[in-house]
C-alpha positions as CSV (number, residue, x, y, z in Angstrom):
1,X,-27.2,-71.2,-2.3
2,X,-24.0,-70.3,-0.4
3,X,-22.4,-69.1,-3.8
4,X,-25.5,-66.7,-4.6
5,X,-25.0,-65.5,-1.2
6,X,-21.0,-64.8,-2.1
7,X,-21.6,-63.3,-5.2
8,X,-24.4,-61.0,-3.8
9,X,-21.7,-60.0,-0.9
10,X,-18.8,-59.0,-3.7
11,X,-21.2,-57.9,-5.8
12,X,-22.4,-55.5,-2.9
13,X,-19.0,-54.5,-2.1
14,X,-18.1,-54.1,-5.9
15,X,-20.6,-51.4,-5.8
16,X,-20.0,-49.7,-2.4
17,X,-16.2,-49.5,-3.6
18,X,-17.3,-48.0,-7.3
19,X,-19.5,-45.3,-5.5
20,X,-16.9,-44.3,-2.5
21,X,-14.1,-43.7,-5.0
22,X,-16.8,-41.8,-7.4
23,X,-17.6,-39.6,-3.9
24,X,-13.7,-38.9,-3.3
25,X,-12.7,-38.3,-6.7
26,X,-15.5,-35.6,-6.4
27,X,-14.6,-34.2,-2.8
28,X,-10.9,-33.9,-4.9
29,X,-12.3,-32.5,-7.7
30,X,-14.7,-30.1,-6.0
31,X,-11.7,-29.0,-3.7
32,X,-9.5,-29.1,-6.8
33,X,-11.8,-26.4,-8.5
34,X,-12.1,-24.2,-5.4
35,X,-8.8,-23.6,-5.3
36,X,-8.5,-22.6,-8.9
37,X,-11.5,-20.1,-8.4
38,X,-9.6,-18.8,-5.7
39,X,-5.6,-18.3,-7.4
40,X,-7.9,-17.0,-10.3
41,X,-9.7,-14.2,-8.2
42,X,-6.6,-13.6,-6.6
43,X,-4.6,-13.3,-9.8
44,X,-7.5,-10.7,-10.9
45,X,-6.8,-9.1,-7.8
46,X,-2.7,-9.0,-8.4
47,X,-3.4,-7.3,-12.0
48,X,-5.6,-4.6,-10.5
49,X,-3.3,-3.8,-7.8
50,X,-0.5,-3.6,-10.5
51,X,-2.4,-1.4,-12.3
52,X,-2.2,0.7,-8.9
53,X,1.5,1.0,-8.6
54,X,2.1,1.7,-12.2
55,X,-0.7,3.5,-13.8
56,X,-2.0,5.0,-10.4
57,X,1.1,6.0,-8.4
58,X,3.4,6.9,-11.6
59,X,0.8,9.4,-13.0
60,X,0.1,10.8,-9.5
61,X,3.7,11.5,-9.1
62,X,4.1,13.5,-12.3
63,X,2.6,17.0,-11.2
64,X,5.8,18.1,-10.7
65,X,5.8,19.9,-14.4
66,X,9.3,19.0,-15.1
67,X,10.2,16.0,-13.8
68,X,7.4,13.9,-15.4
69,X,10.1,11.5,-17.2
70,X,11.8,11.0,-14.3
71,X,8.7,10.4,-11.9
72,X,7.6,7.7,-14.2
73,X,11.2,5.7,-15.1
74,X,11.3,5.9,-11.4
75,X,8.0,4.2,-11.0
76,X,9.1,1.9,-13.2
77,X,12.4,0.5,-11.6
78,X,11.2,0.4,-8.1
79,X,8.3,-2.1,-8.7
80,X,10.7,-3.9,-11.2
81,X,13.2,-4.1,-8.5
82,X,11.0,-4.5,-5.4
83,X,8.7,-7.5,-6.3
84,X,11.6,-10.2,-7.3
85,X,13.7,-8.6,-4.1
86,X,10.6,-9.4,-1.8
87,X,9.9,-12.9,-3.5
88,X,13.4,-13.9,-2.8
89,X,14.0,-12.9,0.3
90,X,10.7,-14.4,1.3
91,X,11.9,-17.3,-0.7
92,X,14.6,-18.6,1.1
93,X,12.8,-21.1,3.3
94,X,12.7,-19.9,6.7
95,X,9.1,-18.0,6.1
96,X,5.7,-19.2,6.0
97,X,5.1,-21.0,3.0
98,X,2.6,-19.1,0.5
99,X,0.9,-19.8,-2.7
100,X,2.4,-18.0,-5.6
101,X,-0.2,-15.2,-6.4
102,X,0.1,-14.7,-2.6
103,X,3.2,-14.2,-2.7
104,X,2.9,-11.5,-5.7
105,X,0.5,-10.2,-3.9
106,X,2.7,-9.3,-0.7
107,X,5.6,-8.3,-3.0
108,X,3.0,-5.9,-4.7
109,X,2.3,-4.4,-1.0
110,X,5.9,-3.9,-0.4
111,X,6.4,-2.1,-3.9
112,X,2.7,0.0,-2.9
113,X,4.6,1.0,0.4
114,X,8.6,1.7,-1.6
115,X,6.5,3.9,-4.0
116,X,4.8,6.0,-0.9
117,X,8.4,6.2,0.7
118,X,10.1,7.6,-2.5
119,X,7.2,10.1,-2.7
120,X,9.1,12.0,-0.2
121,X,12.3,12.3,-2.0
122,X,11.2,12.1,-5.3
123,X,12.7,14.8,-7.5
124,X,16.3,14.9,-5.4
125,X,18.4,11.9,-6.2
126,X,19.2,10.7,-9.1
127,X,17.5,7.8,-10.8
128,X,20.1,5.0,-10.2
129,X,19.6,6.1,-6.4
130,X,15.7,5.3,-6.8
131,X,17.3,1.6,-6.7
132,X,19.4,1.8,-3.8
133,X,16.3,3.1,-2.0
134,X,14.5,-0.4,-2.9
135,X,17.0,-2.2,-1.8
136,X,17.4,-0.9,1.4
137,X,13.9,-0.6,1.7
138,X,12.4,-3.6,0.9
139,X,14.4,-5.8,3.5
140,X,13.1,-3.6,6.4
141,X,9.9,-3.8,5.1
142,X,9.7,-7.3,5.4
143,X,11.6,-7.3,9.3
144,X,8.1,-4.8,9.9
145,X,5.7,-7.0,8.5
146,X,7.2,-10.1,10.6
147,X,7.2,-8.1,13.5
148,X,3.9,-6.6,13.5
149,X,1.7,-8.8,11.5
150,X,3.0,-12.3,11.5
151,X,4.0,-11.5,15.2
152,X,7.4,-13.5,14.1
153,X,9.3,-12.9,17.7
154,X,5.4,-13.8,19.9
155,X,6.3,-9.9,20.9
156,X,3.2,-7.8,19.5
157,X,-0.2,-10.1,19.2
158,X,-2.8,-9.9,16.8
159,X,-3.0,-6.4,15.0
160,X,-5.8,-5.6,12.7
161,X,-4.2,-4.3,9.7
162,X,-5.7,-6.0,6.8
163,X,-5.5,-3.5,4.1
164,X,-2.4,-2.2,5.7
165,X,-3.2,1.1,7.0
166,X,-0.2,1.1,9.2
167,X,2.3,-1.7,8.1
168,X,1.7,-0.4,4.4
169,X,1.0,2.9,4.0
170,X,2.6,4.6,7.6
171,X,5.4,2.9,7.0
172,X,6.3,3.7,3.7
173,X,5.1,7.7,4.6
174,X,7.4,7.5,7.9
175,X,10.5,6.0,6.2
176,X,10.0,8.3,3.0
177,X,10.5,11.1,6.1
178,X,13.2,10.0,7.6
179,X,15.5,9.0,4.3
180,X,14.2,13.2,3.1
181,X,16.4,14.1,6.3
182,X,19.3,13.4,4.6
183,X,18.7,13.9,1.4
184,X,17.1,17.5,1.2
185,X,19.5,20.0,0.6
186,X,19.2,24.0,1.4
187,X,19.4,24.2,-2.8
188,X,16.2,22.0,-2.9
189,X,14.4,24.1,-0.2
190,X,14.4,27.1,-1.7
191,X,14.2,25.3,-5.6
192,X,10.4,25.5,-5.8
193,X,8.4,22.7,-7.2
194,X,6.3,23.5,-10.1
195,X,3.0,22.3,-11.7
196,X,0.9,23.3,-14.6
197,X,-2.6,22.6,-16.3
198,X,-1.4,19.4,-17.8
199,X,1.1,17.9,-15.2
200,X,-1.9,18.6,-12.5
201,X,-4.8,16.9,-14.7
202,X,-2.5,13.7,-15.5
203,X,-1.9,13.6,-11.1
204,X,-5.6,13.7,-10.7
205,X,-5.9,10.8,-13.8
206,X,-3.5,8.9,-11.4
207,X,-5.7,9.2,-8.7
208,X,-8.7,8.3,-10.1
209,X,-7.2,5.1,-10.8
210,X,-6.2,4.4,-7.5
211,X,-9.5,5.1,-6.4
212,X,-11.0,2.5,-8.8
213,X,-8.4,0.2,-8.0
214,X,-8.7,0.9,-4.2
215,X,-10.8,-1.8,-3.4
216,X,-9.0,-4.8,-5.1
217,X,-5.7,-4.0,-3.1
218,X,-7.6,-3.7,0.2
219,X,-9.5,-7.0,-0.1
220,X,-6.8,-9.0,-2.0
221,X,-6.0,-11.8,0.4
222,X,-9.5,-11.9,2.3
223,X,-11.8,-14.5,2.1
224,X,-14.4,-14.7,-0.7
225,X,-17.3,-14.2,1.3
226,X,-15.5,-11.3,2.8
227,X,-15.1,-9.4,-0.7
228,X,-18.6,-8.1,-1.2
229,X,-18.7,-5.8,2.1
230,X,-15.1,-5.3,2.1
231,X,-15.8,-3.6,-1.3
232,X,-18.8,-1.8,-0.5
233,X,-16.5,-0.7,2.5
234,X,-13.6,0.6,1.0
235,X,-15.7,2.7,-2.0
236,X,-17.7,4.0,0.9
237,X,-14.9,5.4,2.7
238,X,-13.0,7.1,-0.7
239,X,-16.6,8.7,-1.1
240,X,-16.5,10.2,2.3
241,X,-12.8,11.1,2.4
242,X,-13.5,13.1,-1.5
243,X,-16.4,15.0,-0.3
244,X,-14.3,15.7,3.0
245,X,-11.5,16.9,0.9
246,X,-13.5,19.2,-1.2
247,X,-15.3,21.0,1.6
248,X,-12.0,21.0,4.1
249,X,-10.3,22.2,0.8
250,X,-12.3,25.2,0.2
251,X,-12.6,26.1,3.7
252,X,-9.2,26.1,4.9
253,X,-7.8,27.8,1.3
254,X,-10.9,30.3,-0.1
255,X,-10.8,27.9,-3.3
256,X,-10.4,24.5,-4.4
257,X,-6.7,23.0,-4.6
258,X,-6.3,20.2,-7.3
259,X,-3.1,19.2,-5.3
260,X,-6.0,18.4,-2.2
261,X,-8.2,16.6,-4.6
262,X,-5.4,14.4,-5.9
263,X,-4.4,13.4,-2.5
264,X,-6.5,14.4,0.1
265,X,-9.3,12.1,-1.5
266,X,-7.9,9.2,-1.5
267,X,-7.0,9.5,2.1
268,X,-10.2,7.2,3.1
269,X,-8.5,4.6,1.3
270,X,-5.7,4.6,3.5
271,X,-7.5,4.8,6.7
272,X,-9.8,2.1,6.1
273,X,-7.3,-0.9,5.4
274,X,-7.1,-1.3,9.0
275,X,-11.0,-1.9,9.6
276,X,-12.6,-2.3,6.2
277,X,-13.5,-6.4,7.1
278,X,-14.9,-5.5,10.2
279,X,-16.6,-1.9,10.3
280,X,-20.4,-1.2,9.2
281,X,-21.2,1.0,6.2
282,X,-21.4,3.9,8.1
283,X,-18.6,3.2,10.3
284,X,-16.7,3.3,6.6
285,X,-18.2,6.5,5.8
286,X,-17.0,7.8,9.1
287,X,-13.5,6.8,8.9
288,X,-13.1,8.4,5.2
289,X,-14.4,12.0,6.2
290,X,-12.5,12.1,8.9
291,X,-9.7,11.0,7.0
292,X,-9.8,13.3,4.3
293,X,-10.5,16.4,6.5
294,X,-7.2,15.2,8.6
295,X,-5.1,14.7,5.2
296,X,-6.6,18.4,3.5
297,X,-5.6,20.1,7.0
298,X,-2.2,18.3,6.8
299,X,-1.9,19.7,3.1
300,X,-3.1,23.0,4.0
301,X,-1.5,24.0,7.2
302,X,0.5,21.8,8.4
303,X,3.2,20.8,5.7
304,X,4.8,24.0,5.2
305,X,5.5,23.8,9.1
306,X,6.4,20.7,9.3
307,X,9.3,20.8,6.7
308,X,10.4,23.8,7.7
309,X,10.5,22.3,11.2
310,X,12.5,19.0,10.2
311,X,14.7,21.0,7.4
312,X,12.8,19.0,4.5
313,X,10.9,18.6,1.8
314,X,8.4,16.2,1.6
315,X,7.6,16.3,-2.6
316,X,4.3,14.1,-2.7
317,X,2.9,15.3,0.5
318,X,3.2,11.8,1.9
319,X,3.0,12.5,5.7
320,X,-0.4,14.1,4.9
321,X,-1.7,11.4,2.7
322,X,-0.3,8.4,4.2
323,X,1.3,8.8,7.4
324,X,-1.4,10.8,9.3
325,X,-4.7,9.3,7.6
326,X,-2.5,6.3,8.1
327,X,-1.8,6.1,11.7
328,X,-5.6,7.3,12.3
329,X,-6.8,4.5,10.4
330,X,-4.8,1.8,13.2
331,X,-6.4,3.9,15.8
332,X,-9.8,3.7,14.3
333,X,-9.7,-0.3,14.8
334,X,-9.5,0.0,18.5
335,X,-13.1,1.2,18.1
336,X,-14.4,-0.5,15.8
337,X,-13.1,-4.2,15.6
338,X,-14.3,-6.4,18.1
339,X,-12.4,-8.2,20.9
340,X,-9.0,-6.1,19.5
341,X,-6.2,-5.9,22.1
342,X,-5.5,-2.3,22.1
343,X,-2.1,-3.2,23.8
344,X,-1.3,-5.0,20.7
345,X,-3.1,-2.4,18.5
346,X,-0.6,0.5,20.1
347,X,3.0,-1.7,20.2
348,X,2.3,-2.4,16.1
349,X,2.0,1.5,15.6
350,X,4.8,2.3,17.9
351,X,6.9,-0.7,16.6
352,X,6.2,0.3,13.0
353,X,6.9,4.3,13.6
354,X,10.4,3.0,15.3
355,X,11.2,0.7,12.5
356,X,10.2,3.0,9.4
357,X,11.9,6.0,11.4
358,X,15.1,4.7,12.3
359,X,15.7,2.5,8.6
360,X,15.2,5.1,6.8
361,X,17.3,7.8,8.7
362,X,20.2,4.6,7.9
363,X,19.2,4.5,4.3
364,X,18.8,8.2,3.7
365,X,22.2,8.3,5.1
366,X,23.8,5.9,3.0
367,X,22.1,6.8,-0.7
368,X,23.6,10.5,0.1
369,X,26.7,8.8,0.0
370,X,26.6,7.9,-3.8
371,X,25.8,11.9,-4.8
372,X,23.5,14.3,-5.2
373,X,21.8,15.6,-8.3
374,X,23.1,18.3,-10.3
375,X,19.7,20.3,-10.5
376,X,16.3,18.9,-8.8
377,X,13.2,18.8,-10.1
378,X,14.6,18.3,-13.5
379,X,14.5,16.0,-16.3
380,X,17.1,17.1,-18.6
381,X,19.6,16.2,-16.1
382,X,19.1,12.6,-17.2
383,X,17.2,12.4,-20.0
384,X,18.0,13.2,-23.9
385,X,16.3,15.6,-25.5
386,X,14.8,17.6,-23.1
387,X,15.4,21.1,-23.5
């Protein structure tokens, strides 16, 4: 009788063991799978984003009619140089450690916000200076990004810049600036920059695929259940910034400008990356009007002004596209996100503006020191067979 009893007992625990190692190989396998799911989406994410920078950004850059070569090559090397830069730098151990699509991901932001900057000089320095420019660029990046989003130094708080509105796409806009001060010549102000039928219709193709795109680099690193209104969001706010741009467009110039419609529209995109998770659907719709009538008046009135003012010239309109709609778009979140601390809000614009300002006065300075092009604007000067 006492032996039944003891083999009843192991028999019992026998089982109990069996069944718990059954429940935790699941709760490993279950976890196991998640996390694939998740560097899968991610990576889906990382492809559509790289189809941003190259396909969407190199093509938007190539309405200057003879410089299309160029505009693309240059495309080419500053991803190619930016995303290994960013990965080692944040590579060396005394960063937050992140998974590796993560990590591509963040590089890819960095190269989005090098490709913005170089927008405002594009067409004036050579294309062995395009490099230089990322590898000054991409280092200050990163000291911004610690600064205002990881909050690195326990200086700025919690800013609400998800889709990088400000740390992203002000930034890049605001350094492209600065580096232009040194590196536009009284030659290249009064060397006009021309488009035609084709070089304009292959910008607007450019656009079009950052609009598609648009969505996948604002929700990249949020949480799955996030994606869907994050999504909705972000398509909402390119709808309202193209209508915006075609009205404003018309308005302010008698007739449509394809040079408004290729920027201007995707100004909601910019201005939404700050509030995208947390705004309604018609907040959304708000922001990108607004946006896109701020970014057709910068195109319209405002640039001309401005570069005379600051002795530049500002090739890709970037102020107007991504600085302004930019810096609205981190404003924006002080009304809409909930419990924000607009002291914190505020010190990452200011701290960002300071940062992007004074780097790229330094780098402008130092890539004039390795030369200026021969003529701007102009592909033959580096490329073969082009008459």
């Amino acid at each position: 009788m006492k032996n039944n009893k003891i083999i009843s007992r192991l028999v019992s625990l026998t089982i109990l063991f069996f069944f718990s190692t059954i429940g935790l190989y699941a709760q490993e396998t279950d976890a196991t799978k998640i996390s694939s799911i998740l560097e899968v989406q991610q990576y889906n994410r990382a492809i559509h984003i790289m189809a941003m920078l190259l396909v969407g950004f190199g093509f938007l850059m190539v309405f200057v009619r003879k410089y299309g070569r160029s505009a693309l090559t240059a495309t080419f090397l500053l991803v190619s140089v930016s995303l290994p830069l960013y990965m080692s730098i944040k590579g060396l151990g005394i960063f937050e450690s992140k998974g590796e699509i993560e990590q591509l991901i963040l590089a890819e932001f960095g190269a989005a916000s090098l490709l913005i900057a170089a927008g405002a000089v594009l067409g004036r320095i050579k294309i062995y200076q395009y490099l230089i420019l990322g590898l000054l660029f991409i280092p200050f990046y990163i000291l911004n990004e610690l600064v205002v989003i990881d909050d690195y130094f326990h200086f700025v708080g919690k800013v609400a810049d998800t889709g990088g509105s400000i740390v992203i796409h002000a930034f890049g806009a605001l350094f492209g600036i600065a580096a232009a001060v040194s590196l536009t010549t009284k030659k290249d102000m009064e060397t006009p920059i021309e488009s035609d039928a084709t070089s304009d219709k292959f910008s607007v193709l450019g656009s079009m695929v950052l609009w598609i795109f648009w969505p996948s680099f604002c929700a990249a690193l949020v949480p799955a259940t996030a994606v869907p209104h994050a999504v909705v969001n972000v398509f909402l706010a390119l709808s309202g910034s193209t209508l915006a741009t075609y009205f404003a467009s018309v308005l302010l110039r008698g007739k449509i400008s394809i040079a408004d419609i290729a920027n201007a529209a995707l100004a909601g995109g910019v201005a939404i990356g700050a509030t995208f998770d947390y705004a309604t659907h018609t907040q959304a719709m708000i922001i990108g009007v607004i946006a896109g009538a701020i970014s057709t008046f910068g195109f319209a009135k405002l640039q001309d002004k401005q570069q005379k003012f600051h002795k530049i010239i500002d090739t890709c309109g970037v102020s107007n596209l991504h600085g302004l709609p930019g810096i609205f778009g981190g404003l924006a979140a002080i009304v809409v996100v909930p419990n924000l601390v607009v002291a914190s809000q505020l010190k990452g614009i200011l701290i960002t503006i300071l940062i992007a300002v004074v780097a790229g006065l330094i780098s402008g300075k130092i890539i004039s020191l390795f030369g200026k092009i021969a003529e701007p604007y102009n592909d033959r000067v580096e490329f073969e067979d082009v008459e």
